[in-house]
C-alpha positions in Angstrom: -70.3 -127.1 57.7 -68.3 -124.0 57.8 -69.0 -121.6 59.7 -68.8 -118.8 57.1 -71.8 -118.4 54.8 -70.5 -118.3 51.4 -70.1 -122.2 50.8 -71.8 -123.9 54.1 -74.0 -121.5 56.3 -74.4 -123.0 59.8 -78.5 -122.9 58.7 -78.4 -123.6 55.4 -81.1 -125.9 55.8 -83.1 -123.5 57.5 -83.3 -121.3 54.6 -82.8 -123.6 50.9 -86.1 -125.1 53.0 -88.3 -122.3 52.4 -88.0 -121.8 56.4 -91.8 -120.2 57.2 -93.5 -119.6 54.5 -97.2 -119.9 54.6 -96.7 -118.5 58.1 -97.6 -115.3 60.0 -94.1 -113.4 60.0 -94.4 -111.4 63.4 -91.5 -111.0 65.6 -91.7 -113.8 68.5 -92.1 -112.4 72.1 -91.5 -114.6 74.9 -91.9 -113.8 78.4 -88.6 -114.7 80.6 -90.4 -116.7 83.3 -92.0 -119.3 80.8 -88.9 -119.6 78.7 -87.4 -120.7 81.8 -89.9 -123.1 83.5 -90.7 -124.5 80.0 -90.4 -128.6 79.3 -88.4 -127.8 76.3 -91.6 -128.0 74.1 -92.8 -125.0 73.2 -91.4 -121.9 74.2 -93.4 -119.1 71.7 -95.9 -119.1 69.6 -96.0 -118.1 65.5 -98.6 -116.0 65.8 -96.3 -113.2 67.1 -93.8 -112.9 64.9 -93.2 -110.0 62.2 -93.2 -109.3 58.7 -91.1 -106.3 57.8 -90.7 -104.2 54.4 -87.7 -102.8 53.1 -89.1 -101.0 50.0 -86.3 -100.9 46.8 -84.1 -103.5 47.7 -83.5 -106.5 45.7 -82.4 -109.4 47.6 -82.6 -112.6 45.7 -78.6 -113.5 45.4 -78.0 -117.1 44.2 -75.5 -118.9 46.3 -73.0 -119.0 43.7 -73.3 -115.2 42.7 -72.6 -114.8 46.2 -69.3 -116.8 46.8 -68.3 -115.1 43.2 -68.3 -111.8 44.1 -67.0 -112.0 48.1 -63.9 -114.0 46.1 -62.2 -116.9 47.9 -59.4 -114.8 49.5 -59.1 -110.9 50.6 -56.3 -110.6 48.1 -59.6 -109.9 45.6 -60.5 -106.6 48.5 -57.2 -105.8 48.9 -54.2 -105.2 47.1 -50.9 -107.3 47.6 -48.5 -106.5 50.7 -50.7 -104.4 52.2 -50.0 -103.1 55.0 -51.6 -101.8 58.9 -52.3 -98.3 59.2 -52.7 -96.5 62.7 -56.2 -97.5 63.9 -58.0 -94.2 63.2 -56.4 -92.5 60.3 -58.6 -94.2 57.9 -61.8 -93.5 60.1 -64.2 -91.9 57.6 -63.1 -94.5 54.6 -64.4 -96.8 57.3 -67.5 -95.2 57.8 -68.3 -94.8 54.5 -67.9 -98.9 54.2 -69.9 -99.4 57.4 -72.6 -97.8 55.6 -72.1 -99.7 52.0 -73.7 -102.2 53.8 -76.4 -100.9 55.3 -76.6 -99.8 51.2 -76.3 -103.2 50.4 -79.2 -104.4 52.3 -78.3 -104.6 56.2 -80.8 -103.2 58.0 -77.9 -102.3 60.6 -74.0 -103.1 61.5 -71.5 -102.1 64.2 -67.8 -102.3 63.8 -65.1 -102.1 66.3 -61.3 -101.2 65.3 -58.6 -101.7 68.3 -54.7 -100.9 67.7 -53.5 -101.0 71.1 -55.0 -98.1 73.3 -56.9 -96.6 70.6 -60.7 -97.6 70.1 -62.7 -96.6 67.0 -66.5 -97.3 67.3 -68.4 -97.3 64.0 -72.3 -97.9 63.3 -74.8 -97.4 60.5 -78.2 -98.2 60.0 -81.0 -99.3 63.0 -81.3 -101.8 65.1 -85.1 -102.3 64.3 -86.6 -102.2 61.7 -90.2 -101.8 63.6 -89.2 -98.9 65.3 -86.3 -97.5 63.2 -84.3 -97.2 66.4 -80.6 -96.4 65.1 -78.3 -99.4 66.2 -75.8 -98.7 68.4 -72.1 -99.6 69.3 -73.6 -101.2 72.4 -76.0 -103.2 71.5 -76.4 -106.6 71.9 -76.5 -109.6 69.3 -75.8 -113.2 69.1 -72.5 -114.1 68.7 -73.1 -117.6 66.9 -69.8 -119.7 66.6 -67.6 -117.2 68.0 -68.8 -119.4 71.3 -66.7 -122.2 70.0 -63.2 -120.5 71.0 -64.7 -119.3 74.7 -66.2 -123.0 74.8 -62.7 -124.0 73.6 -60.8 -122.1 76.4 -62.6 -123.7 79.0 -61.3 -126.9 77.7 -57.8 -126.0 77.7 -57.7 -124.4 81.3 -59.0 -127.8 82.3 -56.5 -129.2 80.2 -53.9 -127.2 82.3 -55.3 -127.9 85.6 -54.6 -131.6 84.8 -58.2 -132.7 85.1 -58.5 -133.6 81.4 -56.2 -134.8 78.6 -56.1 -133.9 74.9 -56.3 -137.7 74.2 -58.9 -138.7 76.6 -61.9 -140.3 74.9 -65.5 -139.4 74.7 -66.4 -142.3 76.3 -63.9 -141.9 79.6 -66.0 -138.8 80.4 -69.7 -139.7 78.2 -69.8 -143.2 78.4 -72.2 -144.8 76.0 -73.4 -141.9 74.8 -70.9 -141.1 71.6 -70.9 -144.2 69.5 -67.7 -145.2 68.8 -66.3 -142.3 71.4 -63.8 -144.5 72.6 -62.0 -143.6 69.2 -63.2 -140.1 69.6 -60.2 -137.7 71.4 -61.2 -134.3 72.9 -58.2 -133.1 70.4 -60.5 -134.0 67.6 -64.0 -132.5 69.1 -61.4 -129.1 69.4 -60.4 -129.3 65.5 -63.1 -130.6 63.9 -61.3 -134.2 63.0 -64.0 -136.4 65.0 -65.8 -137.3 61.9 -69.2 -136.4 63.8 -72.6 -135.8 61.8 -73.4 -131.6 62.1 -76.6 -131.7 63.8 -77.0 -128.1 62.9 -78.5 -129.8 59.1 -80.0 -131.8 60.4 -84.0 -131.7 59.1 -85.7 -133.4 62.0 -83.8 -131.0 64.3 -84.6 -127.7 62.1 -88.5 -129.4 61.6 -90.0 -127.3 64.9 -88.6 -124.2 63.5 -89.5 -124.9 59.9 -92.7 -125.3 61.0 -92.8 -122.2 63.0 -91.6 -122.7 66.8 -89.1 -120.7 66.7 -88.5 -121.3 70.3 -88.4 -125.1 70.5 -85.8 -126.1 72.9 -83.6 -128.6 72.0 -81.2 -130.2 75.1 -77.3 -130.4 74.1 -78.2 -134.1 75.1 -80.8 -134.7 72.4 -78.9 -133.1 69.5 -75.7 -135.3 70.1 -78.0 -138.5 70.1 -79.9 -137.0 66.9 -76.8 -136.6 65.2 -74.6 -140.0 66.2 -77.8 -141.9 65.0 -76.7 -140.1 61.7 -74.0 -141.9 59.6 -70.6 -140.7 60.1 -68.7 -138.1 57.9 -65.8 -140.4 58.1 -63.6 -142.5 60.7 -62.2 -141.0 64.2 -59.4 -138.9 62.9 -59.5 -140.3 59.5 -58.8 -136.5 57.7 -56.4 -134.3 57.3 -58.8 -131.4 57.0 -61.0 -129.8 59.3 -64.6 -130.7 58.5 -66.7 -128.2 60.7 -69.3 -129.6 62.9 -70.9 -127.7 65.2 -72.4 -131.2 67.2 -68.5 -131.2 68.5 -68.9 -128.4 70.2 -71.9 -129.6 71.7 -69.9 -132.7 72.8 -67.6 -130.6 74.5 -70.0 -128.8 76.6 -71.4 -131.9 77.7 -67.6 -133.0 78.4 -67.0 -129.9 80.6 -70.0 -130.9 82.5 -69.0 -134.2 83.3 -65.6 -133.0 84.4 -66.2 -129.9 86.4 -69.6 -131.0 87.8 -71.1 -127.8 86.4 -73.3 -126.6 83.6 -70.9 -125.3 80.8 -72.5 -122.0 81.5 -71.5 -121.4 85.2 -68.2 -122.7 84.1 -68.2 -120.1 81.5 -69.5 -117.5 83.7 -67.0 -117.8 86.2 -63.4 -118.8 84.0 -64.2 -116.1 82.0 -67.4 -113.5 82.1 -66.7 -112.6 85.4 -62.9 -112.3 85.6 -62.6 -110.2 82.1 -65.8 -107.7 83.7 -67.6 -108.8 80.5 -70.7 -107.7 81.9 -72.8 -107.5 78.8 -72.0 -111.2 77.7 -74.4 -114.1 78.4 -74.8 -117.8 77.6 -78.3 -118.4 77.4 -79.7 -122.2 77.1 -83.4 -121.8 76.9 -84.2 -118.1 77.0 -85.3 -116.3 73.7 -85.7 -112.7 74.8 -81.8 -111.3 74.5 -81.4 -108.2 76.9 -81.9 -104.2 76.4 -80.7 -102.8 74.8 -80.0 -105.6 71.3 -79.9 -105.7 67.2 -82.8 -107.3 66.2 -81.9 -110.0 63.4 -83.2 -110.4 60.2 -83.8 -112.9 57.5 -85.7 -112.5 54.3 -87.6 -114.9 53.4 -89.8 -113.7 50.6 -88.2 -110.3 49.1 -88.2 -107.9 50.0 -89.6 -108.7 53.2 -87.3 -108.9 56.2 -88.6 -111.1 58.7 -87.3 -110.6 62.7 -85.4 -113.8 64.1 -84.1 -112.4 67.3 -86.3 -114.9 69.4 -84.7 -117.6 67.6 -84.1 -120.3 70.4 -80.1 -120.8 70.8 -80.6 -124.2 71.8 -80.0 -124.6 68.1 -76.2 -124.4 68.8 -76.1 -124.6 72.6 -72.2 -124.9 73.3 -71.3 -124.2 69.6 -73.1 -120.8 69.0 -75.6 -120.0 72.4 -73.6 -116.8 73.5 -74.7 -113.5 73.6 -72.7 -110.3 74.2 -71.2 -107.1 72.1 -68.7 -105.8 69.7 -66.8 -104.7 73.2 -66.9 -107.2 75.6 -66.0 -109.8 72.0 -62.8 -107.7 71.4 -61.8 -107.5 75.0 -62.6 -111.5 74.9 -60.3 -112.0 72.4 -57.5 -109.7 73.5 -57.2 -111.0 76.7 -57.4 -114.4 75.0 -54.1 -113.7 72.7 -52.1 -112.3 75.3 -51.8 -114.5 77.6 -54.5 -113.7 80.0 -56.8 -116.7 80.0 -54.4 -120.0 79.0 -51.0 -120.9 79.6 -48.0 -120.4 77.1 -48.8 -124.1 76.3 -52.5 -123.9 75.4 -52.6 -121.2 73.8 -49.6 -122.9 71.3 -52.0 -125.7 71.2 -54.9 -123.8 70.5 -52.9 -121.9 67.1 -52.1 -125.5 65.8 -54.1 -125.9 62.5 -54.9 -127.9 59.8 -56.4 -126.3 56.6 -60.2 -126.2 56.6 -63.0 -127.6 54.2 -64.9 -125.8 52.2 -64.3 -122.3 53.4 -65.0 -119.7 52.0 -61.4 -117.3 53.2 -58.0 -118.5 52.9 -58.2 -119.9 56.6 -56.7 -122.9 58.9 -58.6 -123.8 62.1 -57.3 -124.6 65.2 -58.9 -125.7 68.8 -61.7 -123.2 68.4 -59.5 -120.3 66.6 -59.5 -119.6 63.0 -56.2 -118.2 61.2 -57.2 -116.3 58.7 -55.0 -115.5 56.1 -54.7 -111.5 55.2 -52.6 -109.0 53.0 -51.3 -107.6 56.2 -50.4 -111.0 58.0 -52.4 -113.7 60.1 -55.7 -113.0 62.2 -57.1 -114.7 64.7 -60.4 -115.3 65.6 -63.3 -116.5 64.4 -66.7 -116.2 62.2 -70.4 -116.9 63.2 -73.7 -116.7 61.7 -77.0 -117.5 63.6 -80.7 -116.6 61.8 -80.7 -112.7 61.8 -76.7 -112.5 62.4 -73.5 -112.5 60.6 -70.2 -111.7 62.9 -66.5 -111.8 62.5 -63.7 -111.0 65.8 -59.9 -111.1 63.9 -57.3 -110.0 66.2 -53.1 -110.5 65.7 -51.3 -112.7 67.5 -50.8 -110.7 70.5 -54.6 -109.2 70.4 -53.2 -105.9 70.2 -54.8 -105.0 66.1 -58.5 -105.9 66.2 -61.9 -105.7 64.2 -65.5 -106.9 65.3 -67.5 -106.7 62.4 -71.6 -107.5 62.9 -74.9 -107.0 60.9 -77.9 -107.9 61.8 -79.1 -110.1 58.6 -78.5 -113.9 58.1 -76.0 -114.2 55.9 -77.6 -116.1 53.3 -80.1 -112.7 52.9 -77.0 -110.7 51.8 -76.8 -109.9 48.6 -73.4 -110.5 46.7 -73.2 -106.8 46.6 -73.3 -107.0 50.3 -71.2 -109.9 50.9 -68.1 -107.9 49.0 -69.2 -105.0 51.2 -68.7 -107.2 54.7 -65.3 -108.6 53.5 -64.1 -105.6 52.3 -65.1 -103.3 55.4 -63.1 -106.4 57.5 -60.1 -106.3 55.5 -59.6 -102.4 55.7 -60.4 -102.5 59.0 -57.8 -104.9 59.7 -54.9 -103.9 57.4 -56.2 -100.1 56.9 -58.1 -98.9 53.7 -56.0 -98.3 50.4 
């Protein structure tokens, strides 16, 4: 599964399943308290969920059209040796491509450009559609698989604490519970080598959402026994390609459980929300309302009607996608990622080595939770996500000092392949400064 759209999106089951229909569309609502004190069975109902309009757009993109026109590299956005510009200079070519997708049939988007000191904020479109509330640069969204390279740092600070090895087994720290895990290294849960079933396409773990719960709770437990009853995608290692598979992240929060003796979210909070002041990031387990003020996220499934996903449950991706934040507190993430900041010399060498990746959709090579991608203007590094209702890229160079956040707030497979150019082209001008 990659984590990009174009080829594999990371619910592509959701939607080619005709996800809802027959339903009442209204946007879910789900009191805090409950979502908390729930037994993991029912966290909101599908009576309260809504059906939205968009009047004059035409949103019925096949897959294929899609990967066609968003091309299989940038070189097809931008023109050969290309080069960065100052961050700013190209400012009103970037809003105009902010809004070309909100034209293209984003309800809303945010960008963030960083060179250095120098921050350039850029939004179009609303946040809600209900409402028509104008999104804004500080809004809140889900983050999807970006999670995997925070997830991924905790793993290699515990790596350089010396209270876990790159070639320790599943089973040393999970015993019993990864079949076979005894084959299974933490190096290969970081790259994607393990060979693990994706849970994430699971049918019998989308069936509660299909059906309309879309705030059934699934425990990171449960989805890594659901998908090792699954047949492998190959032997421990036995690649050498990195097959995305979101259940390894999943593995890997239970892993940093079992080492620390903490939930993968206070370990999270406190290696690297609290120290970075990223005060608008969360990692929410079985809570469905995201905090004020948020992008509500949209998915169509009969055109043209958008319908809102934002209480979508993230126990869908737990460790591999659960995270919460904005464009700001993800760029100063990654920054203080590159630079040295958060791992050692070491790990973060470890963390850049990559093997080419399956089936995606950019010229990219994935790493232990980072993503190379492969631009006019040199490398970026970062990674993609997409969760129902969001679509999010963070590239940053090497030393985190050139950055772009890119979000909108519309699944990925609702895009048209109008808008799908639109997204790549708006990140690689962003990155390596419009023509």
């Amino acid at each position: 599964m990659s984590p990009d759209p174009s080829l594999q999106s990371e619910h592509v089951l959701v939607l080619s399943s005709g996800f809802g229909q027959g339903t009442d569309q209204r946007r879910p609502e789900v009191d805090a308290r409950s979502a908390q004190q729930s037994d993991g069975r029912k966290l909101m109902k599908s009576s309260n969920r809504q059906r939205l309009s968009r009047p004059g757009l035409s949103r019925t993109p096949t897959f294929l059209s899609a990967i066609l026109v968003s091309c299989t590299a940038l070189a097809c956005i931008l023109p050969a040796g290309a080069t960065a510009k100052p961050i700013g200079s190209d400012a009103t070519n970037l809003q105009q491509d902010v809004d070309a997708l909100v034209a293209a049939g984003a309800p809303g988007a945010i960008l963030l450009v960083r060179n250095g000191s120098k921050t350039t904020r850029l939004v179009s479109g609303v946040a809600d559609l209900a409402t028509e509330r104008k999104i804004s640069q500080g809004d809140h969204y889900r983050i999807a698989s970006l999670t995997k390279t925070y997830v991924a740092t905790v793993v290699l600070q515990l790596v350089a604490e010396g209270k876990l090895r790159l070639a320790d087994t599943v089973e040393r720290w999970l015993p019993g519970v990864v079949p076979n895990g005894n084959k299974i290294t933490i190096r290969m849960l970081l790259n994607h080598t393990s060979g693990l079933y994706d849970h994430e396409r699971d049918p019998e773990v989308l069936a509660p959402y299909l059906s309309g719960d879309l705030g059934y709770y699934w425990s990171p437990l449960r989805l890594v026994t659901l998908a090792t009853s699954r047949p492998p995608l190959f032997a421990p290692g036995a690649t050498k390609l990195s097959v995305y598979s979101s259940t390894n992240y999943v593995v890997l929060g239970l892993v940093v459980s079992a080492v620390s003796g903490r939930s993968l979210g206070a370990e999270l909070k406190q290696r690297i929300f609290q120290p970075l002041h990223l005060a608008q990031t969360t990692y929410p387990t079985s809570m469905t309302q995201l905090p004020n003020t948020y992008a509500h996220g949209y998915l169509m499934l009969e055109p043209p009607t958008l319908t809102d996903l934002s209480g979508f449950s993230p126990s869908l991706s737990g460790p591999a996608g659960a995270i919460v934040s904005t464009v700001g507190d993800v760029a100063g993430f990654y920054r203080a990622l590159l630079s040295g900041r958060l791992l050692k010399p070491a790990q973060l060498r470890a963390m850049k080595t990559t093997l080419p990746e399956a089936k995606a959709d950019l010229v990219q090579r994935m790493g232990y939770g980072l993503i190379r991608f492969s631009t006019p203007c040199g490398a970026a590094w970062g990674h993609s996500g997409s969760f129902p209702g969001y679509w999010t890229h963070a590239w940053s160079s090497g030393n985190g000092q050139r950055q772009v956040v890119l979000m909108v707030n519309i699944d990925p497979m609702s895009v048209t392949a109008e808008g799908t150019a639109a997204f790549y082209k708006t990140l690689g001008n962003a990155y390596c400064g419009t023509p």
